[in-house]
N, CA, C and O atoms as a MOPAC input file, in Angstrom:
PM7 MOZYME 1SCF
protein

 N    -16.97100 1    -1.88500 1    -7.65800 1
 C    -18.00600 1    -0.92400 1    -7.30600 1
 C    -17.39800 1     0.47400 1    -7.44100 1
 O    -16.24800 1     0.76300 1    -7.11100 1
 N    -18.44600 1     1.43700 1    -8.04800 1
 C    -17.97000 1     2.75000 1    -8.14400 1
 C    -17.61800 1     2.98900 1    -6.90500 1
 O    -17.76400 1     2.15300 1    -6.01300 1
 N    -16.86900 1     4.74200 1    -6.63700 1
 C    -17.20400 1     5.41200 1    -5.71700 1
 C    -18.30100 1     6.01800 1    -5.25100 1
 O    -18.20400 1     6.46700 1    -4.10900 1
 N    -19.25200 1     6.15000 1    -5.77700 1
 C    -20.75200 1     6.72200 1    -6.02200 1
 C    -21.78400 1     5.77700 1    -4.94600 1
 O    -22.56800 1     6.17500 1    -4.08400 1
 N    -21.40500 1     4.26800 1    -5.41300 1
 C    -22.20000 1     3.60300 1    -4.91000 1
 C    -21.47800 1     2.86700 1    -3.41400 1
 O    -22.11600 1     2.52800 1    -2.41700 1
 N    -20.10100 1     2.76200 1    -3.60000 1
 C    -19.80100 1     2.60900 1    -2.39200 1
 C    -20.41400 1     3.79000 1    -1.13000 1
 O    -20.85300 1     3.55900 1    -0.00300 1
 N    -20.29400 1     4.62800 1    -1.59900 1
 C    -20.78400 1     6.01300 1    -0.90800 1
 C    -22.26000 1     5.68600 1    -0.81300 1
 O    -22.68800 1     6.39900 1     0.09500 1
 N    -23.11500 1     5.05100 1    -1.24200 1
 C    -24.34000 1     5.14800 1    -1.55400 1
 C    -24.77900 1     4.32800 1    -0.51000 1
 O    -25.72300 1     4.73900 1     0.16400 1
 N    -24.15600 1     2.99000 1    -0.18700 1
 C    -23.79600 1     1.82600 1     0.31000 1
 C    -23.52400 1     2.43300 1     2.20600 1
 O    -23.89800 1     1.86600 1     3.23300 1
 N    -23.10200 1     3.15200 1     2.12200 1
 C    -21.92700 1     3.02200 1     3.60500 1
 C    -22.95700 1     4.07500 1     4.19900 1
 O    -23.22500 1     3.94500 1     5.39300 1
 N    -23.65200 1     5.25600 1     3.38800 1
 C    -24.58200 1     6.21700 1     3.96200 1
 C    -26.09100 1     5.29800 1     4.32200 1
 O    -26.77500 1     5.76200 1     5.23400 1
 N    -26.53700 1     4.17500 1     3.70300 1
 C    -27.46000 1     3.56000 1     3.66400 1
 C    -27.19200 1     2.79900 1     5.16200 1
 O    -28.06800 1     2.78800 1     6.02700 1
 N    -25.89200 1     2.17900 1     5.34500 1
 C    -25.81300 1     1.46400 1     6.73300 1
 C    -25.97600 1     2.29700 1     8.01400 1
 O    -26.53200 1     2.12300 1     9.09800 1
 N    -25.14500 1     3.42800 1     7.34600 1
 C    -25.27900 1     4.55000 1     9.07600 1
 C    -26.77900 1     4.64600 1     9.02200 1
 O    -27.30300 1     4.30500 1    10.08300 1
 N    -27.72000 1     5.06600 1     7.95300 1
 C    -29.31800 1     5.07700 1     8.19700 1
 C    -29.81100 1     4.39600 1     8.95800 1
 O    -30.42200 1     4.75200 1     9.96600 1
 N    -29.47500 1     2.55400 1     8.31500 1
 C    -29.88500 1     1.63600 1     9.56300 1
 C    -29.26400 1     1.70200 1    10.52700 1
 O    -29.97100 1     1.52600 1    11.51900 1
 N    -27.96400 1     1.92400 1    10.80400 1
 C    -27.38600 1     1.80700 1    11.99100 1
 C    -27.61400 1     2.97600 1    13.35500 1
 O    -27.48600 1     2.93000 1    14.57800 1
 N    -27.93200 1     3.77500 1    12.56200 1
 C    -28.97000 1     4.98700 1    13.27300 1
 C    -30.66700 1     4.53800 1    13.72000 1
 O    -31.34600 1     5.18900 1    14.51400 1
 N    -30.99300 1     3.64700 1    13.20900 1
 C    -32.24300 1     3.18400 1    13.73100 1
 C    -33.39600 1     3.72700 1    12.46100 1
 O    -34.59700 1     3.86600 1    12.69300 1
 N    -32.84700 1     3.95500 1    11.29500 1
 C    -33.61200 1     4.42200 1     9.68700 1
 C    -34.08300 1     5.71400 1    10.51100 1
 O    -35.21600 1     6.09400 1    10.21500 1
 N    -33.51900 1     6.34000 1    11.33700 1
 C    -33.82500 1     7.97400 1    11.49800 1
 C    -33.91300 1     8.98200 1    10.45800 1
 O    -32.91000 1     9.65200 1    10.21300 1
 N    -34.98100 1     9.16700 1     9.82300 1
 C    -35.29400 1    10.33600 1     8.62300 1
 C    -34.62700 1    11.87700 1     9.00000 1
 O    -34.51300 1    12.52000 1    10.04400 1
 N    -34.36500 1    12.03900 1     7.99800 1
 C    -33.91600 1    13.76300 1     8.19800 1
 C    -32.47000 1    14.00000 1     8.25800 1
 O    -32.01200 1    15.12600 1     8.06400 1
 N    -31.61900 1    12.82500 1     8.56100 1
 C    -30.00600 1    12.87600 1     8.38600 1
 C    -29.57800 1    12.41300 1     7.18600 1
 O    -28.46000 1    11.90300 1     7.11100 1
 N    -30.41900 1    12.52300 1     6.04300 1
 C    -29.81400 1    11.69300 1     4.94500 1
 C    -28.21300 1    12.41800 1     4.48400 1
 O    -27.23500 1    11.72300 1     4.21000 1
 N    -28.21500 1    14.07700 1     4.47300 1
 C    -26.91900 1    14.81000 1     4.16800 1
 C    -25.85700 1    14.12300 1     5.16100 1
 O    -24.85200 1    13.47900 1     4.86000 1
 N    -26.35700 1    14.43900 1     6.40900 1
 C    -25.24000 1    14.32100 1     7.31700 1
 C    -24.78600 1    12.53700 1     7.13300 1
 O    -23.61200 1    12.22800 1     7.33300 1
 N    -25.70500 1    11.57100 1     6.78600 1
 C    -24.89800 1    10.26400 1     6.74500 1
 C    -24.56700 1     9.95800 1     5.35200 1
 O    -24.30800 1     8.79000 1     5.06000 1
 N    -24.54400 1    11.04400 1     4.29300 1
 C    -24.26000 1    11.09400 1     3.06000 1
 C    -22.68100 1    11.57300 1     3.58700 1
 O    -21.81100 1    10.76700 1     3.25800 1
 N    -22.22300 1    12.71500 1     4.32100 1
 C    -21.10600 1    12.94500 1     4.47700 1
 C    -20.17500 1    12.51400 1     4.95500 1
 O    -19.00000 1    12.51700 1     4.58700 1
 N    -21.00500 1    11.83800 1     6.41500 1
 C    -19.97300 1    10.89400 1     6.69000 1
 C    -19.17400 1     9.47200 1     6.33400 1
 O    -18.09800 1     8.96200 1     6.64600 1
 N    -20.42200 1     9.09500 1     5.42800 1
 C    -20.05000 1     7.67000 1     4.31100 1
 C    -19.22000 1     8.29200 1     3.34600 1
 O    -18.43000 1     7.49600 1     2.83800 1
 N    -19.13300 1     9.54900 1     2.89500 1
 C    -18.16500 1    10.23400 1     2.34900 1
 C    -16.47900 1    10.29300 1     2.52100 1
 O    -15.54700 1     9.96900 1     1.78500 1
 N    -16.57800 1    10.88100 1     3.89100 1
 C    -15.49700 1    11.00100 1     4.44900 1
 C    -14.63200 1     9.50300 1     4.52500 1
 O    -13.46000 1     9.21200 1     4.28400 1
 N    -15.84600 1     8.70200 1     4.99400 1
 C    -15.41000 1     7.18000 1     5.68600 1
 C    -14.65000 1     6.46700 1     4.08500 1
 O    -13.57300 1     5.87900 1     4.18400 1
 N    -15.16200 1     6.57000 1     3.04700 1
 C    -15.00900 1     5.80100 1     1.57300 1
 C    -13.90300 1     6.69300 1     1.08500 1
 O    -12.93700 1     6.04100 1     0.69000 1
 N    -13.76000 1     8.03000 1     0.99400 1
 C    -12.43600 1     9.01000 1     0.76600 1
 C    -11.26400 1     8.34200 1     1.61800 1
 O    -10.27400 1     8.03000 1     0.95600 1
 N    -11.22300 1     8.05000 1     3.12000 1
 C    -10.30500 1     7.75600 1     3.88800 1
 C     -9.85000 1     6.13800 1     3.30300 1
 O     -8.72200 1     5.83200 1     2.91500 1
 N    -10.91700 1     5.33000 1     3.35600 1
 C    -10.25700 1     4.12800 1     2.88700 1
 C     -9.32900 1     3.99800 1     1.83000 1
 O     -8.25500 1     3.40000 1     1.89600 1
 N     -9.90100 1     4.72000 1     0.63100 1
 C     -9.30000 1     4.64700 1    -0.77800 1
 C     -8.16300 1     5.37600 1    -0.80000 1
 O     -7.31000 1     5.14500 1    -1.65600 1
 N     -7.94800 1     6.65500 1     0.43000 1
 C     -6.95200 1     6.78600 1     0.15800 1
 C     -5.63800 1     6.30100 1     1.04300 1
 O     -4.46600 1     6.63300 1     0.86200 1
 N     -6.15800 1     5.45200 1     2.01300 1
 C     -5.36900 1     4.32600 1     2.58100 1
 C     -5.12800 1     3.17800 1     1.75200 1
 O     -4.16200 1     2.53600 1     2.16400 1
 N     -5.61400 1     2.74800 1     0.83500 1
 C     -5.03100 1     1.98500 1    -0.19800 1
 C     -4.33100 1     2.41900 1    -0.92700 1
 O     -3.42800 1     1.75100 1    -1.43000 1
 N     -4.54400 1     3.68700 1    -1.20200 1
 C     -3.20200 1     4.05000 1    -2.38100 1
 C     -1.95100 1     4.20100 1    -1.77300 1
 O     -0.91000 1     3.85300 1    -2.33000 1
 N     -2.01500 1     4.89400 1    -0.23400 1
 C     -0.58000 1     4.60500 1     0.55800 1
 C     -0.10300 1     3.67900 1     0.78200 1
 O      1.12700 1     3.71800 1     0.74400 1
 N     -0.77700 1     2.29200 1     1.14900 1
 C     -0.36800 1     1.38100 1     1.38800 1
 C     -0.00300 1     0.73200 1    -0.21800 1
 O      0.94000 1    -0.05900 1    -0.21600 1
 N     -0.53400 1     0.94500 1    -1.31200 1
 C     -0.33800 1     0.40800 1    -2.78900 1
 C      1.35400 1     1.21000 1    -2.85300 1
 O      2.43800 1     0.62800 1    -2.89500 1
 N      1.10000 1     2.63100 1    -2.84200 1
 C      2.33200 1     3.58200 1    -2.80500 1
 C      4.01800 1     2.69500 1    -1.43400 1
 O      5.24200 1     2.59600 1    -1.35900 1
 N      3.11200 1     2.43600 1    -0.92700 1
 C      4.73900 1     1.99900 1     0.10700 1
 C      5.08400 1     0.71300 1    -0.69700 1
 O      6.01300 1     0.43200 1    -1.45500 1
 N      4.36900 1     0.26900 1    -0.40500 1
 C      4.36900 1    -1.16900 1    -1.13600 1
 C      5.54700 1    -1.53800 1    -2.21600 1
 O      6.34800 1    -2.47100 1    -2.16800 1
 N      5.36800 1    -0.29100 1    -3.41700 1
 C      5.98500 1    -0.55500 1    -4.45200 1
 C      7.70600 1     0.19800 1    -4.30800 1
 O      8.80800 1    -0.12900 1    -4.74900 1
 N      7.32500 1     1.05100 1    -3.66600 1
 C      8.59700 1     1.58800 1    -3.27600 1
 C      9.61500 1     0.35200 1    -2.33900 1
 O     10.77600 1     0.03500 1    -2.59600 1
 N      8.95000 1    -0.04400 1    -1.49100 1
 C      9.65400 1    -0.53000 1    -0.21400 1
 C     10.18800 1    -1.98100 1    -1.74200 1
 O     11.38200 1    -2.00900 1    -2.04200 1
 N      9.30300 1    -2.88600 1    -2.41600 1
 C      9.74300 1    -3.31800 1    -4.17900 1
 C     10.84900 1    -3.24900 1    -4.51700 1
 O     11.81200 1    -4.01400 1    -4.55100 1
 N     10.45800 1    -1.31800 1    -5.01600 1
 C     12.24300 1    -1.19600 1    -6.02000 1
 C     12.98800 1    -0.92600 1    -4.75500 1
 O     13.92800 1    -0.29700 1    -5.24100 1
 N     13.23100 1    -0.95900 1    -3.45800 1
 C     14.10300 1    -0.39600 1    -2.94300 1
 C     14.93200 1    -2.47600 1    -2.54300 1
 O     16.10200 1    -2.85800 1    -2.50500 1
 N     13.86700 1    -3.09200 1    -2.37800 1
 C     14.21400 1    -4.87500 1    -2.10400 1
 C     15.07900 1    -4.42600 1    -3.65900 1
 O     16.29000 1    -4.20900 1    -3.68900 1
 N     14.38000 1    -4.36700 1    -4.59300 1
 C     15.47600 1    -4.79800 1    -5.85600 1
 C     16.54800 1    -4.22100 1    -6.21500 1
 O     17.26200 1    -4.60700 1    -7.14000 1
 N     16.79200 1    -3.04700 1    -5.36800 1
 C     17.73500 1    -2.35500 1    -5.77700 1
 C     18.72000 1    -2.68100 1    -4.28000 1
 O     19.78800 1    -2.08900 1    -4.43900 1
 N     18.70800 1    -3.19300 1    -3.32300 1
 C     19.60400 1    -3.91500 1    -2.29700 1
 C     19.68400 1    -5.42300 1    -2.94200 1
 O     20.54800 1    -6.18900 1    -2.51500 1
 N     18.92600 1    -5.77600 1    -3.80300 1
 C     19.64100 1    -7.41600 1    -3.94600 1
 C     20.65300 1    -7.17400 1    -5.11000 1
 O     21.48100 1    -8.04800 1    -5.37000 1
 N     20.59800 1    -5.78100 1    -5.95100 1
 C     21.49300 1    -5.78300 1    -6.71600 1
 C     22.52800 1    -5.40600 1    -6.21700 1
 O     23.57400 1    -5.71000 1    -6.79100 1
 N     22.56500 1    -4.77200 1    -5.22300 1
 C     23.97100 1    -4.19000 1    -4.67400 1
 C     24.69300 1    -5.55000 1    -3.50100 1
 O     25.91700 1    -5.62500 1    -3.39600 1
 N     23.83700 1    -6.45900 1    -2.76400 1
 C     24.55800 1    -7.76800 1    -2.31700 1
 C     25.17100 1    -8.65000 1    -4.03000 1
 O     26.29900 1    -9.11200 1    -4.20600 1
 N     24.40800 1    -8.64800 1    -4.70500 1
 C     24.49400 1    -9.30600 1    -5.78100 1
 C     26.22700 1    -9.37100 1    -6.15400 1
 O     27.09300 1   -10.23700 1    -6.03400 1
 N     26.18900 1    -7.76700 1    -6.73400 1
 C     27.58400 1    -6.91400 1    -7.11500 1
 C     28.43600 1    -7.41000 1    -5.68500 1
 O     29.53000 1    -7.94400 1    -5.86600 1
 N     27.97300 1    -7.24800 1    -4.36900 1
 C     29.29700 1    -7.66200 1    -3.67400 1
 C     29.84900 1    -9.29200 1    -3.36400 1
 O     31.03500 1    -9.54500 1    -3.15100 1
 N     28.87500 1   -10.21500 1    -3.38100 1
 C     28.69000 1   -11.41400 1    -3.90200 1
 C     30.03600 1   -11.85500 1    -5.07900 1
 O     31.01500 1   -12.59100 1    -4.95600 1
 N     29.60100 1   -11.14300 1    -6.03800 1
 C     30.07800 1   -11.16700 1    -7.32100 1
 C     32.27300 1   -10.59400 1    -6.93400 1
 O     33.33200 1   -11.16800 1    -7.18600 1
 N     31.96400 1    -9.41100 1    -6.33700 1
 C     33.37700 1    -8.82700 1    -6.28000 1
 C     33.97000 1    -9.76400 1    -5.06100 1
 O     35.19900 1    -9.69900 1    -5.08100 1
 N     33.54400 1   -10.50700 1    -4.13700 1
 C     33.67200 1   -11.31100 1    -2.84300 1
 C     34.34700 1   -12.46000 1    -3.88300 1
 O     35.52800 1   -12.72800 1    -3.66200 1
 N     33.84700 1   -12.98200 1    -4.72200 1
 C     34.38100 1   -14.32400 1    -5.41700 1
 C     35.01900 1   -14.02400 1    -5.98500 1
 O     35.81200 1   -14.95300 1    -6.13400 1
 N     35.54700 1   -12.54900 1    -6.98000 1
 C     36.77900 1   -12.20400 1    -7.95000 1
 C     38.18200 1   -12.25000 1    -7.08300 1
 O     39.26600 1   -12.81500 1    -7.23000 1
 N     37.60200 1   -11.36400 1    -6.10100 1
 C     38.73200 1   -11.10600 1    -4.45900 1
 C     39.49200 1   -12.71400 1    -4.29900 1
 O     40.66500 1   -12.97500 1    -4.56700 1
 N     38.45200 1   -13.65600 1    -3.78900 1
 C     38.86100 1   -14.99200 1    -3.22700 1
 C     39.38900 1   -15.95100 1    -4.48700 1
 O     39.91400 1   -17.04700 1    -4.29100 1
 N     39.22400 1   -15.51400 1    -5.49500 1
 C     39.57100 1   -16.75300 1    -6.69100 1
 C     40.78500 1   -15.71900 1    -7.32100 1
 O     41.21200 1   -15.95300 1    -8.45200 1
 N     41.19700 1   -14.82800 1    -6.71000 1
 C     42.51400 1   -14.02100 1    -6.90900 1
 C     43.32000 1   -14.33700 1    -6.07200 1
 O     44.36700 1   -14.87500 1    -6.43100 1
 N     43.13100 1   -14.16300 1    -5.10700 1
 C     43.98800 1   -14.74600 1    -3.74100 1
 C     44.21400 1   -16.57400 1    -3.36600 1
 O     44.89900 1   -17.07400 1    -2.47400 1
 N     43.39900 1   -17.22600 1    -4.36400 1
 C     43.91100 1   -18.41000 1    -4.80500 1
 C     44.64800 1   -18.40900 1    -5.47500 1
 O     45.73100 1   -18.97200 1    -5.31700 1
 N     44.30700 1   -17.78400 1    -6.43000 1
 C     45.71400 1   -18.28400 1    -7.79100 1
 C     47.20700 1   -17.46900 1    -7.09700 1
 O     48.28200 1   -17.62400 1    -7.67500 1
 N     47.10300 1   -16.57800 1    -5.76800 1
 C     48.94500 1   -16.13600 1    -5.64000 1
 C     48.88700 1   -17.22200 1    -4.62400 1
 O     49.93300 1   -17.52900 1    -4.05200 1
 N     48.08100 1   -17.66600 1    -4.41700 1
 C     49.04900 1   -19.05600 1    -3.03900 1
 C     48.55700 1   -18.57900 1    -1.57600 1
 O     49.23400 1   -18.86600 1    -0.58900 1
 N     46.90700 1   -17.56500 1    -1.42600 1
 C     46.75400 1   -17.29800 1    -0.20300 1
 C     46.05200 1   -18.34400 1     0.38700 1
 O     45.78200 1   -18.30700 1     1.58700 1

């Protein structure tokens, strides 16, 4: 659904939810406004953390990875002198 009609949608419920009171069509045009602006742009923050909080997981499994990796060079060195 567009934004147009979500907006179209959410001002139509406050109408009924107002009791179909004539004469507020602006004012429940604005506030279905406000209400459909706030959501969408709570999805993009939450889309936005999301992907960050992502590369930041992939960029800590590469760095256990690397110590993983230097943890077994360490211990299969200190085998071969007799530790």
């Amino acid at each position: 659904m567009n934004l147009h009609k979500e907006i179209e949608k959410a001002a139509y419920e406050l109408y009924e939810k107002n009791g179909r009171a004539g004469g507020r069509d602006l004012e429940n045009w604005i506030e279905a406004e406000k209400a459909v602006r706030a959501r969408h742009a709570k999805k993009e923050l939450v889309a936005t953390a999301a992907k960050q909080v992502e590369q930041a997981a992939g960029a800590v499994a590469q760095k256990a990875k690397k110590a993983v990796k230097e943890t077994v060079i360490g211990l299969k060195s200190a085998v071969k002198r007799g530790f």
